[in-house]
Every structure is written in structure tokens, then in C-alpha cells.
N, C-alpha and C positions, 0 to 999 in steps of 0.2 A: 656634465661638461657641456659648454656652449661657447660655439667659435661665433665671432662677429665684430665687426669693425665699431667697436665698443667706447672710443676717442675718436672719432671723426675723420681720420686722418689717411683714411684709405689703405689701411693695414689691416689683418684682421687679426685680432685681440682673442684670450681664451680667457674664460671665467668658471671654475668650477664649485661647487653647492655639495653643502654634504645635511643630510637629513636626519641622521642618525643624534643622539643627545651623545657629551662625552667632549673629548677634550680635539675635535674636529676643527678644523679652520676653513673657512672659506676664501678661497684666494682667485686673487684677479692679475692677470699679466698680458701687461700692454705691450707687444710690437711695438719698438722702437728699431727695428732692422731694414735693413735695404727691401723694399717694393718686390713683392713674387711677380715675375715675369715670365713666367717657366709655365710653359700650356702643358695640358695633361699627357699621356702616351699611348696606342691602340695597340700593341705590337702584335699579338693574332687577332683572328676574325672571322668568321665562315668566311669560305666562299664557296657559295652554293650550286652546284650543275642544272642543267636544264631538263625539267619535266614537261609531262603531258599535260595539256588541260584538264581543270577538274580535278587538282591532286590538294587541292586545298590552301590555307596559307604557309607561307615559309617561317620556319626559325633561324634568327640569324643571335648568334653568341660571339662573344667578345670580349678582351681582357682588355681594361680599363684603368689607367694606374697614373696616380697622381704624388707627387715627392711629400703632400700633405693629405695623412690618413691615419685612419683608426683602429680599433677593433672593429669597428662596423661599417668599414670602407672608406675612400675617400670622401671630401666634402666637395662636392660637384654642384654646381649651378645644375646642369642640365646634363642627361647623355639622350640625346634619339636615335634611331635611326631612321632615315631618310631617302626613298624610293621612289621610282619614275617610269610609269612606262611610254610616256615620249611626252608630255605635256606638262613639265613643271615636277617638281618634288614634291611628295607628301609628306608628313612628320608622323613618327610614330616613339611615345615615349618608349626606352628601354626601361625594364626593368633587376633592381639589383638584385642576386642572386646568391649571393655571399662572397666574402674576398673581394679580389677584383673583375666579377665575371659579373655578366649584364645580358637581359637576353631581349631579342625584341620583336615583332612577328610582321612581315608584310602579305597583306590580306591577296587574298585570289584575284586577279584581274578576271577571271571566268571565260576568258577567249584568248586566242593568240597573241602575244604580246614579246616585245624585249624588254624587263624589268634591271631597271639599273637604279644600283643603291648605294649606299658610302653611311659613316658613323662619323656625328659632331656630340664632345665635348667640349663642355664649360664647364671652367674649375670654379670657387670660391672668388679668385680674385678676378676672374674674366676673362683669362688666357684660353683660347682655342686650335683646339685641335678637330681635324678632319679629316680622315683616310680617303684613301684616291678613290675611286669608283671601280665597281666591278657590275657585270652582268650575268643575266640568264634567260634563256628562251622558255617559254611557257607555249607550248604546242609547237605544230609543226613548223616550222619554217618557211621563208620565202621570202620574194623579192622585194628590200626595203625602198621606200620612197618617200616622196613630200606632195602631200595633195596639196593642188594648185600648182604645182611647176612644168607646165606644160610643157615645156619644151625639153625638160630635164638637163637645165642649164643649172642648178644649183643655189636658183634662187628663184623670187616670187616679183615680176614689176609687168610690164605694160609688151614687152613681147610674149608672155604666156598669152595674155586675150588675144593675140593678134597670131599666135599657133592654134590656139584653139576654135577659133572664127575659121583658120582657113583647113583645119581638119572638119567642122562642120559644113562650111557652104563651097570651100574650092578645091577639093579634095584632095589636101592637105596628109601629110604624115600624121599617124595620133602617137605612134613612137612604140614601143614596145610593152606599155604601162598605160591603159586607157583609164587605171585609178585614178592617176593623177588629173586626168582632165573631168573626171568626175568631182567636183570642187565640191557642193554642196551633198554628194556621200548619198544620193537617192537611187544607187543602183542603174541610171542609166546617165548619157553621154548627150548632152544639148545646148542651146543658147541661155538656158538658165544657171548652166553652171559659167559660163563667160560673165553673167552679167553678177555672179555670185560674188566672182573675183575682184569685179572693176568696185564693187560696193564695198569690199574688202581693204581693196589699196585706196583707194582714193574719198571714202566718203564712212570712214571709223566705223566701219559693217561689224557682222558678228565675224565671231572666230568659226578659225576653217575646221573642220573635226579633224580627227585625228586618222592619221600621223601629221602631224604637222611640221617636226623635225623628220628625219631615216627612220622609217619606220614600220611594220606589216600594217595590212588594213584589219582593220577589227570589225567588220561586217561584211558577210557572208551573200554576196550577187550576183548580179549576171556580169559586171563587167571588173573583168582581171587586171591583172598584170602579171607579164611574164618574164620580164627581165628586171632586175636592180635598176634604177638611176645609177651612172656613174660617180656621182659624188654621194652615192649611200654607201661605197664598194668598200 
């Protein structure tokens, strides 16, 4: 048996083959019905708690269930799961596992992290589904932030450099989180991390390391943070 939009016609058609000698028919049946529009359904899902560092990757499992299926599961475009720990999604294919259950492994970030993940399918005809998002902490905890938000206003523009200059030369608050004024992430607190930022907004510099979004630092220095940003709370 083989499902495929076999007419042109943006249905998908079944055609089945038979091998055997004998009085067998091979038969073809065209989709001539109303367009699937119906996206697939996740209805459980891990949701995983928070470990220590060093516990390895995670398994995430999932019921997966589409109105068109087989003995050998539905016919899905795609299922991944989909993981983040503050800088964008990564893709990671699921794997099927029989019936409608699908498993899929996000790797160790190897340091302290918020790992946030969510599950996208694609059925046969294109229809998409995506579960909301869940998290988990991977090591200890502590105070989330946005490197480069000097000021811990909630965002990144032309008053950070202008906290940052006057916590360097007119002594200036550095604010609770001296991470964040640490821009370029080299452990310590200077005019190069101001000039990090202006090359940043203003002249398509590199990207800021991470956290970029709310987020723990991922490198282990001299210079802390001891309170959240209020818009990481």
C-alpha cells in the first residue's frame, strides 16, 4: 500500500500492489472528497522536572495521532521535537516507536541552563500541530537576565551604553546584575564591553552570548549577578 497525491490534485490517493500470482487485483483509489484540513493531535507528552547538571540527555515521549493511519502508524510529514535554552530552537527528529507513541532525546546543555521545548507535527497533507511549551532547569538556579541590558529596563538601545559609561567613569549604579554589563562575557566589567554593545546596535556586530533572552549565565567568573532583572521575574 502507498498513500500519494497520485492525480495532481492535492488529495492524497491510495494504490495498493499485490505480489503474490493468483487471482489478486491491484487497485487504485482516487480522493475525490473534500481537502484534509484537520492537523494532527498531541494529547500526552512528558513533561520533564529539573535535574542536576551532568545527568545526561533527556527523553521526551509522546502520543501522536493523526484521523489518517495504519497498522504502522500515521502518515506524517514530520514529527520533531524542538528545544531551546535561550537562544533559538533546535530540531531534533522524533522517533516512532509503535502505535501512536514517538520518542525523542534533547542532548545535555553540560552547564546550567532553562531548557524549553514543545513537539511539531506534520501530517501527510500539511496540517500542523504544535504543543505549547514547557520547561526545566538543568543545575542550580539563579537570577535570570539579558546580557547587555544595562540598565535592567527590559530592553537593549542607546541608554544601556550611557549606564554603563557612567557605572565605569562617574560612579554610577551597576545595579544588582553586573552580568549584564559584562556584554562581551569575558569575566570582567569595562569600556570594552560598552563599545561591544554600540557595535552591536548600531553597526550589525556580532551576537551577544548568551542569555540573550531571561536567562542564567553559562560561564562560571568573577563577575555575578545577584538579583533577577525585573522583567525576567
Amino acid at each position: 500500500i502507498e498513500v500519494a497525491d497520485l492525480d495532481g490534485d492535492g488529495d492524497l490517493d491510495i494504490i495498493t500492489a499485490q505480489g503474490e500470482s493468483g487471482a489478486f487485483r491491484n487497485r487504485l483509489y482516487l480522493n475525490n472528497g473534500v481537502a484534509d484540513t484537520i492537523p494532527p493531535k498531541i494529547p500526552l507528552w512528558d513533561e520533564l522536572g529539573d535535574v542536576d547538571t551532568g545527568q545526561g540527555p533527556r527523553r521526551v515521549r509522546a502520543l501522536v495521532r493523526d484521523d489518517m493511519t495504519s497498522d504502522t502508524g500515521a502518515f506524517f510529514q514530520s514529527v520533531n521535537l524542538e528545544w531551546s535554552t535561550g537562544s533559538g530552537f533546535e530540531i531534533t527528529e522524533m522517533k516512532w516507536g509503535g502505535h501512536d507513541l514517538y520518542r525523542g532525546v534533547i542532548p545535555d546543555p553540560t552547564t546550567a541552563a532553562l531548557v524549553t521545548y514543545r513537539i511539531r507535527a506534520v501530517d501527510k497533507a500539511g496540517n500542523v500541530f504544535v504543543t505549547t511549551e514547557r520547561s526545566y532547569q538543568v543545575g542550580t538556579s539563579g537570577p535570570q537576565f539579558r546580557r547587555g541590558d544595562m540598565n535592567a529596563d527590559g530592553s537593549r538601545d542607546i541608554s544601556d551604553a550611557v549606564a554603563g559609561l557612567s557605572y565605569l567613569f562617574s560612579g554610577g549604579s551597576g545595579g544588582d546584575c553586573l552580568d549584564a554589563i559584562d556584554v562581551n562575557d569575558d569575566g570582567a566589567t569595562n569600556i570594552a564591553d560598552v563599545v561591544f554593545l554600540l557595535v552591536y546596535l548600531f553597526q550589525s556586530g556580532g551576537s551577544i552570548p548568551d542569555p540573550f533572552d531571561c536567562g542564567l549565565d553559562p560561564t562560571s567568573d568573577a563577575v555575578t549577578c545577584e538579583a533577577a532583572h525585573p522583567s525576567c521575574l
